[in-house]
N, C-alpha and C positions, 0 to 999 in steps of 0.2 A: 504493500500500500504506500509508505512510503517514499517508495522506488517510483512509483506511478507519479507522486505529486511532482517531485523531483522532475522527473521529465515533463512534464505537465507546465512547470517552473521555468525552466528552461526551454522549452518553446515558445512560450510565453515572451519573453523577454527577448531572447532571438528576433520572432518576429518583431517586438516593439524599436529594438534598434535597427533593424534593418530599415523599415516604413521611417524611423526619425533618420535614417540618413540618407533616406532618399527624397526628403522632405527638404533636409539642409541643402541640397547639394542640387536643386531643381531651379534652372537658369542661372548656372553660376557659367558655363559658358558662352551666353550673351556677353558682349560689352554694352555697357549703359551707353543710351544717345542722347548729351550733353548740351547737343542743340535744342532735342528734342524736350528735353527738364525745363529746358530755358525758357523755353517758350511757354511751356506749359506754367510757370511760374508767374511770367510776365502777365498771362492774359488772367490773374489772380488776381482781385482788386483794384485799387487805385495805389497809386505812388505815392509814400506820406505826402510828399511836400504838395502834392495837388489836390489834396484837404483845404475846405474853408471854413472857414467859421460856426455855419450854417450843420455844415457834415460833422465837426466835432463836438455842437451840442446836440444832434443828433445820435449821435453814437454813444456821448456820455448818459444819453436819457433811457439808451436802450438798456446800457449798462446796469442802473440804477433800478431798472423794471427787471431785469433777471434778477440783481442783489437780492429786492423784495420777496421775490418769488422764493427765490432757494433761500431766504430766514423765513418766510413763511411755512415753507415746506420743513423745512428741518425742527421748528419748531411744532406741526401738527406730528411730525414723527415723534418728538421726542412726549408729546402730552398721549401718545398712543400708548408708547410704550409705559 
């Protein structure tokens, strides 16, 4: 019986490292495309400096409305508990 678990144990774990390093090791020979991040990066938001005024009390207001929310939230979790 405990010859069975044993092997049992050991296939086990076999398979789990082999699947974890076939999982590490998947598009490791690609090379990354550099222009292509770039770009990707670029067309993400706006550039600080072309922020106005306008935009960054906007954004501080949105700010200020998630704050509320998550003290609110964290305080109905913690009167739950």
């Amino acid at each position: 019986m405990a010859r069975n678990n044993f092997e049992v144990s050991l296939l086990f774990w076999t398979l789990f490292l082999v699947i974890l390093l076939q999982i590490g090791c998947l598009g490791k020979d690609e090379e990354p495309d550099l222009k292509e991040e770039n770009e990707k990066n670029n067309t993400i938001g706006k550039n600080i400096e072309d922020y106005n005024e306008a935009d960054l009390r906007k954004l501080l207001d949105q700010w200020e409305v998630s704050t509320n929310m998550l003290i609110s939230l964290a305080e109905s979790v913690q009167t739950y508990h």
